[in-house]
C-alpha positions as CSV (number, residue, x, y, z in Angstrom):
1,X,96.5,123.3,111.9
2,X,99.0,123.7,114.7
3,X,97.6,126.7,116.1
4,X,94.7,125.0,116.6
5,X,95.8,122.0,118.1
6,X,97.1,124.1,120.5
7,X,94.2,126.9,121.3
8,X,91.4,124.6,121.3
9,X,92.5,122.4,124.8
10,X,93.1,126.2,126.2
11,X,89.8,127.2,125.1
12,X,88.8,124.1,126.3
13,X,90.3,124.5,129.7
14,X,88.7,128.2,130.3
15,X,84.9,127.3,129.5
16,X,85.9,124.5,132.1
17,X,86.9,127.3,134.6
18,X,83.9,129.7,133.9
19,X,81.5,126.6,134.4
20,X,83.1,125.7,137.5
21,X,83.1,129.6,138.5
22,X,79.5,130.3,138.0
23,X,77.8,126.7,139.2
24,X,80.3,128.0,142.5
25,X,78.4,131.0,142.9
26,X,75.0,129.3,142.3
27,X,75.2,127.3,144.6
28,X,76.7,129.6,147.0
29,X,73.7,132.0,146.9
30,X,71.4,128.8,147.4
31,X,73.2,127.9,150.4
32,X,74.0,131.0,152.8
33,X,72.0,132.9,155.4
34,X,70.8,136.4,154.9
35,X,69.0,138.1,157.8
36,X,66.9,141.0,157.0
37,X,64.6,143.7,159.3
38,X,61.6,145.1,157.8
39,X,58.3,147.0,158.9
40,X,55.3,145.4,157.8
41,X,51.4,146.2,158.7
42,X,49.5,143.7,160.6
43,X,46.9,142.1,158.6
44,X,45.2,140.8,161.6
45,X,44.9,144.3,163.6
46,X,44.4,146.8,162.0
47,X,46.8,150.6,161.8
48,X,49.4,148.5,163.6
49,X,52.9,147.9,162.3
50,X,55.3,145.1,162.7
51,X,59.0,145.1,162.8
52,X,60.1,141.4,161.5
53,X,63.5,139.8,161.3
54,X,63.4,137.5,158.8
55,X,66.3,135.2,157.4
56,X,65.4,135.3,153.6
57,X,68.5,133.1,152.6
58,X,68.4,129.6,151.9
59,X,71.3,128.9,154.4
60,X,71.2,129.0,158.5
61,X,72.1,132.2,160.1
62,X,73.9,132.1,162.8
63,X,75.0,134.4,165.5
64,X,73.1,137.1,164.9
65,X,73.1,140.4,166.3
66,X,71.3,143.6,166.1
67,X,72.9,147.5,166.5
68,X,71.1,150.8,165.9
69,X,72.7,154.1,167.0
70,X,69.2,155.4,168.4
71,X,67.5,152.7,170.0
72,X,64.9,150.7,168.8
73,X,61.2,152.2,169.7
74,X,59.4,149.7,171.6
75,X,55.3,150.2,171.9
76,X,55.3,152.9,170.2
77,X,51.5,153.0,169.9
78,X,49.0,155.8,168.9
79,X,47.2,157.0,166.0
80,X,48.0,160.4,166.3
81,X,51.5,160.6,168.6
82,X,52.7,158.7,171.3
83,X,50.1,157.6,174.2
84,X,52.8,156.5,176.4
85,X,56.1,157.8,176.7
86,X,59.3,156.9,174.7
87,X,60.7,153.6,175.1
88,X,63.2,151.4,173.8
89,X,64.1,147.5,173.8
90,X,65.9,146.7,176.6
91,X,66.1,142.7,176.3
92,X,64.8,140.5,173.3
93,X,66.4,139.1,170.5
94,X,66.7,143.0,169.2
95,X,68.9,143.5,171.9
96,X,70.9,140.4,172.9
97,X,70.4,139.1,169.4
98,X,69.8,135.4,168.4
99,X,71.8,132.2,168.0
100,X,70.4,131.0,165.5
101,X,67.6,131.6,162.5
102,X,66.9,129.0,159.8
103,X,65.7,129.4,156.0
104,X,62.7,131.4,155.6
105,X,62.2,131.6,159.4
106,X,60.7,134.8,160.7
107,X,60.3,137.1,164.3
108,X,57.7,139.1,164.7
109,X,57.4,142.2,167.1
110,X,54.1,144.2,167.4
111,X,56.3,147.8,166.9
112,X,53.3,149.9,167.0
113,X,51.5,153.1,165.2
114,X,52.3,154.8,162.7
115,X,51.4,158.3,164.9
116,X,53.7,156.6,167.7
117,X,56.3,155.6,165.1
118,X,56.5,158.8,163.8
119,X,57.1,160.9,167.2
120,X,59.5,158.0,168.5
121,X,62.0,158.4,165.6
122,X,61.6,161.9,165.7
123,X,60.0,161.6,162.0
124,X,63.8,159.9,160.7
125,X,64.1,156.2,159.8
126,X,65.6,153.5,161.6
127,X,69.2,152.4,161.0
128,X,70.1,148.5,162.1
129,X,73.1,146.8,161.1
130,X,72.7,143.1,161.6
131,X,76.1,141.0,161.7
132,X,75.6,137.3,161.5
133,X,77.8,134.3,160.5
134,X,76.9,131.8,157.7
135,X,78.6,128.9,155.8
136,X,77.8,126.6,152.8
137,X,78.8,123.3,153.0
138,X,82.2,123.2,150.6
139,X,83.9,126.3,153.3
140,X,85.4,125.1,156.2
141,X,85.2,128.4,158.4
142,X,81.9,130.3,159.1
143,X,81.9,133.4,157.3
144,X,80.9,137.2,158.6
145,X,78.1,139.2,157.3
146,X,76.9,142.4,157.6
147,X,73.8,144.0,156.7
148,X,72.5,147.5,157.0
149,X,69.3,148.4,156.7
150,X,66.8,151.5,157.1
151,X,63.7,151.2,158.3
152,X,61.3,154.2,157.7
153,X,58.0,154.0,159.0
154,X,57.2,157.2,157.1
155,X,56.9,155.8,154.2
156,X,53.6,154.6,156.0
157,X,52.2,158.2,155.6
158,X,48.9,158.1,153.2
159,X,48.7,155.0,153.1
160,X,45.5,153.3,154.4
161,X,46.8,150.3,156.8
162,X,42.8,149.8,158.8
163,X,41.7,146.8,156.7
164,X,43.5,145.5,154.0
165,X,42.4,145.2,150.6
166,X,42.0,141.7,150.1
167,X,39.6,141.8,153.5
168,X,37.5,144.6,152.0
169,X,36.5,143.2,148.8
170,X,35.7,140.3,150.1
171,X,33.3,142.0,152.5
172,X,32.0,144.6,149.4
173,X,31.5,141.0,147.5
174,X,29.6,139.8,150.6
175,X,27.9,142.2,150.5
176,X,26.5,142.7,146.9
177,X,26.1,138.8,146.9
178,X,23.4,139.7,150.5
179,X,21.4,142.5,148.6
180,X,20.8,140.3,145.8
């Protein structure tokens, strides 16, 4: 009887921590910035690709700034190499970064082709690492972050980016709904 007048408040007090821990780090990931680059094809024009930064946290990024070893392609456009040649970013928020990005907020760049991709990187990916400060309400300092990611436009090869799907049944529905 004594032993467990004396484990249970222990026990007690634990479960109390490991709450406390975990509704902590919920509500941490619920409240902090996280900035992300990514190529995605243009739904709008067709065979060309975009490079987005997108802050896919659910906090405020802050800050924000952009380095890549090679240089950033800028225009790289052509279907089957580069029609102009090689250049990089030289000003834009990919080069003097941002000062601030809010939840779910995204910038969009018209990158290019993927033929124009592929001879501007020299068929490798992209490296960016992205450093940006964000904070949750409960810290008092602003905290650092850094994010690398690879972008590789070759995972583009094959794949048929001229009309998306979605667009293309609904013109073969179109279509069959006309001839009837």
């Amino acid at each position: 009887m004594n032993l467990v007048n004396l484990v249970l408040p222990i026990l007690s007090l634990i479960i109390g921590l490991l709450t406390f821990i975990i509704a902590y780090i919920v509500y941490y990931n619920n409240t902090v910035g996280d900035v992300v680059v990514y190529a995605k094809v243009d739904l709008e024009r067709p065979t060309v690709i975009n490079l987005i930064i997108h802050n896919i946290g659910k906090g405020v990024a802050r800050d924000i700034k952009f380095i890549s070893p090679t240089g950033i392609p800028e225009k790289a456009y052509g279907i089957t190499g580069l029609s102009d040649p090689k250049k990089n970013y030289e000003s834009g928020a990919l080069i003097s970064g941002l000062s601030i990005l809010f939840p779910d907020e995204k910038i969009i760049y018209s990158w290019g082709q993927f033929g124009g991709l592929k001879e501007a990187l020299d068929n490798k990916p992209l490296e960016i690492e992205i450093t940006f400060y964000s904070r949750t309400a409960l810290q008092l300092c602003k905290r650092k972050i850094v994010n690398k990611v690879i972008i590789n436009p070759m995972e583009f090869s094959g794949v048929d980016i001229s009309e998306s799907t979605f667009q293309s049944e609904i013109k073969k529905s179109l279509e069959e709904i006309s001839s009837s």
